[in-house]
N, C-alpha and C positions, 0 to 999 in steps of 0.2 A: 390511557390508563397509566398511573404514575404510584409507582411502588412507594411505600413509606419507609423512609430509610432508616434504620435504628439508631438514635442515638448516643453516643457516649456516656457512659457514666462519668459522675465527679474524677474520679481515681485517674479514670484514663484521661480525663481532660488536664487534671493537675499534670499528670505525667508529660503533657505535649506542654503544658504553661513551662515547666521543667527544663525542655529540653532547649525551649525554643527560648527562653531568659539565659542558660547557660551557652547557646552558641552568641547569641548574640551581644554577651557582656552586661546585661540587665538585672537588676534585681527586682523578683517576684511583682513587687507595687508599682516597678515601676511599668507595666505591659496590661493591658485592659483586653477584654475580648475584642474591641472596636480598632483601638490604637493600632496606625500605619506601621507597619515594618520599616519600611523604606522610608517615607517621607517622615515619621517621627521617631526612629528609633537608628536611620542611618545605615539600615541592612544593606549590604551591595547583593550582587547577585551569586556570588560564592558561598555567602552564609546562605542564603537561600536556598538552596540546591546541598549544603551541608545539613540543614533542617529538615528537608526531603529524604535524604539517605538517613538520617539518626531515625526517622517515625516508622521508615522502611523496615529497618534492624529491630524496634522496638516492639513494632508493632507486629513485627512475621506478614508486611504487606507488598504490593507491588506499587509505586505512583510513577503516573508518567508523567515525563517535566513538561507535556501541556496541562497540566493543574498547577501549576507553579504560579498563574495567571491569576488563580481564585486564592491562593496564599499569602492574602496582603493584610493578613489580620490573624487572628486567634479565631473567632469565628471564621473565617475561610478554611484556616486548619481544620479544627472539628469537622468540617462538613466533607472534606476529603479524604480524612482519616476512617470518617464513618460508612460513606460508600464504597471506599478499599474494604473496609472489612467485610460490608456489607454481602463483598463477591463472592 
């Protein structure tokens, strides 16, 4: 049996598009829900883990940095922002 996880609204989703363009020096067009962190946008693993603690703070959630793994895109984001909140 596999719970349906709620998803984010627009607002909250802008809000992680937000966060995660401003750590990683990006402007808003330039980041797609699809597009790599790493392999297309040159994320190291510092920013990574600084985008992690910024959705923590933002969000009022808890992530453990084994999701960091699923965190290689905008959609990866959503989908673990949504099950932290989901808790």
């Amino acid at each position: 049996m596999t719970t349906q996880v709620p998803a984010l609204n627009d607002a909250q989703k802008a809000e992680i598009k937000d966060i995660v363009c401003d750590i990683l020096e990006l402007e808003l067009d330039e980041v797609s829900d699809v597009s790599l962190f790493k392999e297309e946008h040159d994320a190291d693993s510092l920013r990574t883990i600084e985008i992690l603690a910024s959705l923590e703070r933002t969000f009022g959630i808890t992530l453990k940095q084994s999701e960091l793994s699923r965190m290689v895109n905008l959609t990866g984001v959503y989908a673990v922002v949504a099950e932290a909140k989901a808790q």
